[in-house]
Steps between C-alpha positions, in 0.01 A plus 500: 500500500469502855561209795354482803350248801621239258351594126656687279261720250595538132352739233582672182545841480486796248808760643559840320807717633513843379866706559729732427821434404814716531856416347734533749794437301462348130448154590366539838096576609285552787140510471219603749134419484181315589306223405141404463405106510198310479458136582343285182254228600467328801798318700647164574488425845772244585524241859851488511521149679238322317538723148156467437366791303193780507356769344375776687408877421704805639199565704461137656900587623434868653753609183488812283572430150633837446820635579743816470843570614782654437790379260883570495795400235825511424619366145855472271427548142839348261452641162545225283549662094165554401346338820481569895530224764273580812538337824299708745368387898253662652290451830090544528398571817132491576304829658177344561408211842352182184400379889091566472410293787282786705726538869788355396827664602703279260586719213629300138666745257706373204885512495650353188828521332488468105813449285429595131719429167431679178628595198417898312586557181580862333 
């Protein structure tokens, strides 16, 4: 989602990372990668001091629904017996200006932070 001149925009989106991991010590990772994303649907455009709500289309907003980046991690893996508890952080940052508006100098790129939990089993 994005906020600005008082609305915030909200949409759902479909985000595959692809990396390589290496092992730096048996229960220690790093990975390094990309991701591709796509936006799905339109978006909920938000007044922030009223709330009143709208749909509008990535292309009514000057918004690209596609983006790639870049993606780094670092995880601890504690083998549990038969099992493998994950806990792994990694930050996205976006390669490509989702700003479409034609003259604009404002460039939007995504920065996120994700923290992920899992369990593997061997």
């Amino acid at each position: 989602s994005a906020a600005s001149d008082g609305y915030k925009g909200q949409w759902n989106t479909l985000l595959v990372p692809i990396q390589g991991k290496f092992m730096l010590l048996p229960i220690l990772s790093i990975g390094l990668g990309g991701y591709f994303s796509t936006a799905l649907g339109d978006m909920t455009i938000t007044d922030v001091l009223t709330a009143a709500e709208s749909t509008a289309t990535f292309e009514a907003e000057n918004r690209s629904k596609v983006d790639f980046g870049g993606v780094a991690s670092v995880g601890i893996h504690i083998p549990l017996g038969i099992t493998t508890l994950s806990m792994e952080g990694r930050y996205l940052h976006g390669l490509k200006n989702l700003n479409t508006q034609a003259g604009s100098t404002n460039s939007q790129k995504m920065q996120a932070f994700d923290i992920l939990f899992g369990f593997s089993f061997y």
